[in-house]
C-alpha positions as a printed NumPy array, in Angstrom:
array([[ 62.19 ,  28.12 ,  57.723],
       [ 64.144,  30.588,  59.715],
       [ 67.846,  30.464,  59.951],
       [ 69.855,  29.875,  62.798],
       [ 70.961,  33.065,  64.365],
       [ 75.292,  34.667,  63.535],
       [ 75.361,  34.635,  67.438],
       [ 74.298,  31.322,  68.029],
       [ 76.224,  29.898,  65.294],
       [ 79.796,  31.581,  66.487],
       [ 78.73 ,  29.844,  69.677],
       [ 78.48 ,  26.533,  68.89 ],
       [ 81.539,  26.753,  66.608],
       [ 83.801,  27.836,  69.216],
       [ 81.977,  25.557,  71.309],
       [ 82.864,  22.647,  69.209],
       [ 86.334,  23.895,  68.49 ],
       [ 87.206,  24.173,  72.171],
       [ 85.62 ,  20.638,  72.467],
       [ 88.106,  19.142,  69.699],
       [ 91.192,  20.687,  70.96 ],
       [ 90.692,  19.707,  74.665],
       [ 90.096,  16.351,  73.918],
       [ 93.081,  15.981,  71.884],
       [ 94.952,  15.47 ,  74.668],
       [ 93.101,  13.027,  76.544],
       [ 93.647,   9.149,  76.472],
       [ 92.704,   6.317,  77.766],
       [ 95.54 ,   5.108,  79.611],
       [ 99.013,   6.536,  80.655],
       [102.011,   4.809,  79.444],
       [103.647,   2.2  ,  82.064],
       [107.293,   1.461,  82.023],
       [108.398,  -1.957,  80.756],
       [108.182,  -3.921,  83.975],
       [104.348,  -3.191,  84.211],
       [101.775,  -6.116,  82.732],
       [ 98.862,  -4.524,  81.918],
       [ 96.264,  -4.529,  79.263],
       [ 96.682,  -2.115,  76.01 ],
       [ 95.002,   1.171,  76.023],
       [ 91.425,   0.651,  75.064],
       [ 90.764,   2.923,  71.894],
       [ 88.555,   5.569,  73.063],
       [ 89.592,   8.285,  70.83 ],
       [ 88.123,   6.482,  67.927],
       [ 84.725,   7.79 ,  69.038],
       [ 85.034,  11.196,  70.098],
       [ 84.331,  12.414,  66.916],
       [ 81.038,  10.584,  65.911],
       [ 79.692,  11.734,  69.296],
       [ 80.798,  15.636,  68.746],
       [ 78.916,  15.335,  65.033],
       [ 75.85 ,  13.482,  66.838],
       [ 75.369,  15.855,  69.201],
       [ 75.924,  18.597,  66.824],
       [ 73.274,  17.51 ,  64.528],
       [ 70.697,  17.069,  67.573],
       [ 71.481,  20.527,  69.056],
       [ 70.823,  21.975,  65.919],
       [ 67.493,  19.798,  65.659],
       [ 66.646,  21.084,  68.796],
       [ 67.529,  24.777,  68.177],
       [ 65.335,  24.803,  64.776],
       [ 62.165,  22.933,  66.641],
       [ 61.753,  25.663,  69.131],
       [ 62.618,  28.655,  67.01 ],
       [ 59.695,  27.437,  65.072],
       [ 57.323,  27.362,  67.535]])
């Protein structure tokens, strides 16, 4: 089975890197002052994660599939 490429795998590192520190920042809500009733933030950073590892692991799937054929 061939290995994936030193190119290819500096790209998807810094692609994931750049992927984790940009959404570091994001959230799902601003903060309201005091007078404001609104719902709490919904937690969408608990996610984020689990999707960048599941779409790691099927871009590499894909990657080895067709440098095999």
């Amino acid at each position: 089975m061939k290995s994936i490429s030193h190119n290819l795998r500096r790209k998807l590192f810094l692609s994931a890197l750049f992927i984790v520190l940009s959404t570091s920042f994001a959230s799902a809500q601003d903060e309201f002052p005091d007078d404001v009733n609104d719902e709490p933030a919904v937690p969408v950073d608990n996610y984020i994660y689990a999707g960048l590892i599941a779409g790691a692991v099927l871009a590499i799937r894909k990657l080895k599939k067709t440098e095999t054929v």
